[in-house]
C-alpha positions in Angstrom: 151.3 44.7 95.3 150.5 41.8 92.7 150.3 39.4 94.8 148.1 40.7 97.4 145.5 41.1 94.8 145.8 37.5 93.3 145.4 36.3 97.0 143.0 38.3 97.9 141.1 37.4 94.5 141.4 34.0 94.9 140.1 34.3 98.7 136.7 36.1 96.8 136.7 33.0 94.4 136.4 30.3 96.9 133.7 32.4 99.0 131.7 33.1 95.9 131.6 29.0 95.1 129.1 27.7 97.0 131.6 25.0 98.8 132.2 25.2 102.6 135.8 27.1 103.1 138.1 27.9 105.8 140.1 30.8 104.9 143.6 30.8 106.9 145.3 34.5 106.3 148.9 34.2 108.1 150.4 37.3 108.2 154.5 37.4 107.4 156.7 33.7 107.5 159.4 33.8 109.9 160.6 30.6 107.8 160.7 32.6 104.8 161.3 35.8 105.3 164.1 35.2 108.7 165.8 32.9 106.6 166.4 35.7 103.9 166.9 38.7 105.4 168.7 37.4 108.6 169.9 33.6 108.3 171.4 34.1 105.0 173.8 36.8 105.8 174.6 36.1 109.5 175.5 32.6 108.0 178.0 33.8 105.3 179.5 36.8 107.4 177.7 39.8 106.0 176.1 42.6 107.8 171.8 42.4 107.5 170.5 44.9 105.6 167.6 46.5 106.5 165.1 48.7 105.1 164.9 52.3 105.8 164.4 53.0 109.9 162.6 49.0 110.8 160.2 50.8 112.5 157.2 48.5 111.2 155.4 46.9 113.3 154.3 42.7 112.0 153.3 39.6 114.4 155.6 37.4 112.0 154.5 33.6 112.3 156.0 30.4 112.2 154.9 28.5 109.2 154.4 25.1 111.7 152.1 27.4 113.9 150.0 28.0 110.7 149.9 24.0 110.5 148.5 23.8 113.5 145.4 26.0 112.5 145.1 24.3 109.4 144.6 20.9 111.4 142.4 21.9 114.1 140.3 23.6 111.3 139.9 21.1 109.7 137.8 19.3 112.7 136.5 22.5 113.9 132.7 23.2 112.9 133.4 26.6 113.8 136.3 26.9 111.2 133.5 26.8 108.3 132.6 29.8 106.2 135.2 32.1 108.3 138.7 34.0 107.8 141.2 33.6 110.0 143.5 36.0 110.9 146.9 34.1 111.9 150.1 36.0 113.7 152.6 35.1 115.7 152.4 36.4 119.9 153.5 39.8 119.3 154.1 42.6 116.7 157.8 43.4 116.3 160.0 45.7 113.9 163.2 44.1 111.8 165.5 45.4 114.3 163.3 43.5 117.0 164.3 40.3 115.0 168.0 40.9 114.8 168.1 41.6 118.4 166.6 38.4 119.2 168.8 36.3 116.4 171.8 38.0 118.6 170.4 36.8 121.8 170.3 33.2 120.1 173.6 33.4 118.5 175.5 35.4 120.8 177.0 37.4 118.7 176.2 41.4 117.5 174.9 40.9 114.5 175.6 43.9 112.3 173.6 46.2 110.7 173.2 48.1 107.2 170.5 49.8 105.7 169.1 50.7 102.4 166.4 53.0 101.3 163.4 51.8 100.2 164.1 50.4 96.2 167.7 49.9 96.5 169.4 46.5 96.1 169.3 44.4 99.0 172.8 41.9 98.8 171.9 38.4 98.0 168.1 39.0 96.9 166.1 39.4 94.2 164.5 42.0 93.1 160.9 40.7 93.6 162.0 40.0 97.2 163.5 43.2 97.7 160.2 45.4 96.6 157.9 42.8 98.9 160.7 43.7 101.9 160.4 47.7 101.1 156.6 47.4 101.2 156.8 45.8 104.4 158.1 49.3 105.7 154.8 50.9 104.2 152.1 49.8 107.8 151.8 47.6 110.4 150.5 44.3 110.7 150.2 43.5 113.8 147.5 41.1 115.1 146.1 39.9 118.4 146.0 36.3 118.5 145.4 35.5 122.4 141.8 34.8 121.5 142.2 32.9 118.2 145.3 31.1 119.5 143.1 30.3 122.7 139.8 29.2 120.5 142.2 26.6 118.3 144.5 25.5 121.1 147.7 26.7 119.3 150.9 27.6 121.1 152.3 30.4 119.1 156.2 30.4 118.7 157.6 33.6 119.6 160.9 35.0 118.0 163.0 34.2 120.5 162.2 30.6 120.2 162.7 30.5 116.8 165.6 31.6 116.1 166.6 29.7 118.9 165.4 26.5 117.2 167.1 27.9 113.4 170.4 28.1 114.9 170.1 25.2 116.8 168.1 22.4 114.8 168.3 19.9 117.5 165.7 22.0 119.2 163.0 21.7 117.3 160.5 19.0 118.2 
């Protein structure tokens, strides 16, 4: 995929120039990717479409829990010089998600699916092949220890789409 390759050769840039870096590699944006694939429908009436069987595993992350690493890196000597794996609390497929944007909404969210390369409603197409690569592995990524170490309180899925449906939630 293109542009794991530009991110991954811009990550070798900045370790090959000398400077102090803090690399921060968060795995999949609930902010981005929820909104898309589950918001957006569920908030005009149309079914989610999924890829294939959602049986990838991911620890999707909140983009404010990635802000909080960020900070505390940037006052953390230990930061320096080092990658950091960010997640969210737990690995969980697409279907995973849906089930816990039901739990938050109340409602049975319905379900369609495409195979992998078809048109997803609503998205384009560069969207569409990152979502049908996301049914290709797993991502998922232990983050008790790293969450621990940076004193981050990871926001797990039921919370946030909790907090999406409900804006007056969020602190």
């Amino acid at each position: 995929v293109p542009l794991f390759r530009a991110k991954g050769l811009a990550e070798q840039a900045l370790r090959d120039s000398g400077m102090a870096w803090t690399i921060l590699q968060p795995n999949i944006f609930m902010d981005v990717w929820f909104g898309a694939l589950i918001e957006a429908p569920l908030f005009t009436g149309r079914p989610v479409t999924l890829v294939g069987e959602s049986q990838r595993r991911h620890s999707f992350v909140a983009e404010r829990d990635v802000a909080a690493f960020a900070i505390t890196a940037i006052r953390m000597p230990a930061a320096r010089n080092r990658t950091i794996l960010i997640g969210g609390p737990e690995a969980l497929t697409w279907r995973d998600v849906v089930a816990a944007y039901s739990r938050a909404s109340g409602l049975e969210i319905p379900i369609e699916r495409v195979a992998p390369g078809e048109p997803i409603p609503g998205l384009p197409e560069p969207v569409v092949e990152l979502a049908a690569a996301l049914e290709t592995y797993d991502s998922p990524i232990p983050m008790e220890r790293t969450a621990a170490e940076f004193g981050v309180e990871l926001t797990g899925v039921d919370d946030f789409a909790q907090m999406r449906l409900n804006p007056e939630l969020q602190a």
